[in-house]
N, C-alpha and C positions, 0 to 999 in steps of 0.2 A: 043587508048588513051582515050577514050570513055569510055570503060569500065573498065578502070582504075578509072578515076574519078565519077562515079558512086561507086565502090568498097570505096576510100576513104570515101566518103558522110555515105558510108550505114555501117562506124566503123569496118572494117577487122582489123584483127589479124593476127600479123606474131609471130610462138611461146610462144602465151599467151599474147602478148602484143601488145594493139594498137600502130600501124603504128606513131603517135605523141609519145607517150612514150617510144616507141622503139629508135626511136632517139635521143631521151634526156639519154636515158640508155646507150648510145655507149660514151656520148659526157665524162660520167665521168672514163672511161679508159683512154683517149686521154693524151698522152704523154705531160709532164710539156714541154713548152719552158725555153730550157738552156742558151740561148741567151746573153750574158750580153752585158747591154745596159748603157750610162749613166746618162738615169734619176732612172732605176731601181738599177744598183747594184754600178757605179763610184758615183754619187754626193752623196751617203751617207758616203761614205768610206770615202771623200774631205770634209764633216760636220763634222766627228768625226774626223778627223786626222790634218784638217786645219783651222780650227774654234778657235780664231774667226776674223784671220788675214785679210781673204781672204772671207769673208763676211760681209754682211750688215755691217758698224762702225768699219771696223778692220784697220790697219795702213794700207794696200796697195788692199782696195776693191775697190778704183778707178780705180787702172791701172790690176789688174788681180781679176777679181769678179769670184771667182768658181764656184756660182752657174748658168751661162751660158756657156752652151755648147759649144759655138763657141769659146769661152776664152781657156778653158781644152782643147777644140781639138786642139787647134794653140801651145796650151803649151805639148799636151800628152806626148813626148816624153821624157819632162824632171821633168816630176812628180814623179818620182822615188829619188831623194834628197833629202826628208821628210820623205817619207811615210815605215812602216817597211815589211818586207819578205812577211806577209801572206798576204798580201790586196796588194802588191806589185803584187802578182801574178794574181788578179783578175785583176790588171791593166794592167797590162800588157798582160793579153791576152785578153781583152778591145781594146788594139790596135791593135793589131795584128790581128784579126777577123775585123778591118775596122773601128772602134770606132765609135758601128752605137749609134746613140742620144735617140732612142724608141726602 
């Protein structure tokens, strides 16, 4: 272990590149997360689709405010009344994957 961290200290290269750049060079292949979440991909879909009912000043953003989570998740399964086929499907596999919030 010893001389490992001596090795680091004294700027080794693996393949041309220092050991710190090396790493930063892998991190930009590293696979997109597809994940869909619903501050990432649902409450935008619920802005453009339900706006401006169900937000801040709309006639019913007292009793269902879409821009909290725990609202859409208690309502997820019946958010498909509104909203049309293509963002339908984002929602719905939103649920179905567990309707995680991040």
């Amino acid at each position: 272990m010893v001389g490992i961290t001596v090795f680091l200290l004294l700027g080794v290269t693996i393949g041309g590149y220092p050991l710190q750049q090396k790493a930063n060079a892998t991190k930009a292949y590293s696979v997109q997360d597809t994940t869909i979440t619903f501050r990432r991909n649902v409450l935008p879909i619920l802005k453009n689709n339900c706006m401006p009912c169900h937000f801040p000043g709309g006639t019913v953003y007292a009793r269902y405010p879409f821009e909290e989570y725990k609202t859409v998740f208690a309502l997820r399964k019946r958010l498909h009344t509104r909203l049309k086929s293509g963002v339908l499907d984002i929602v719905n596999t939103w649920i179905a994957s567990g309707a995680m919030e991040k």
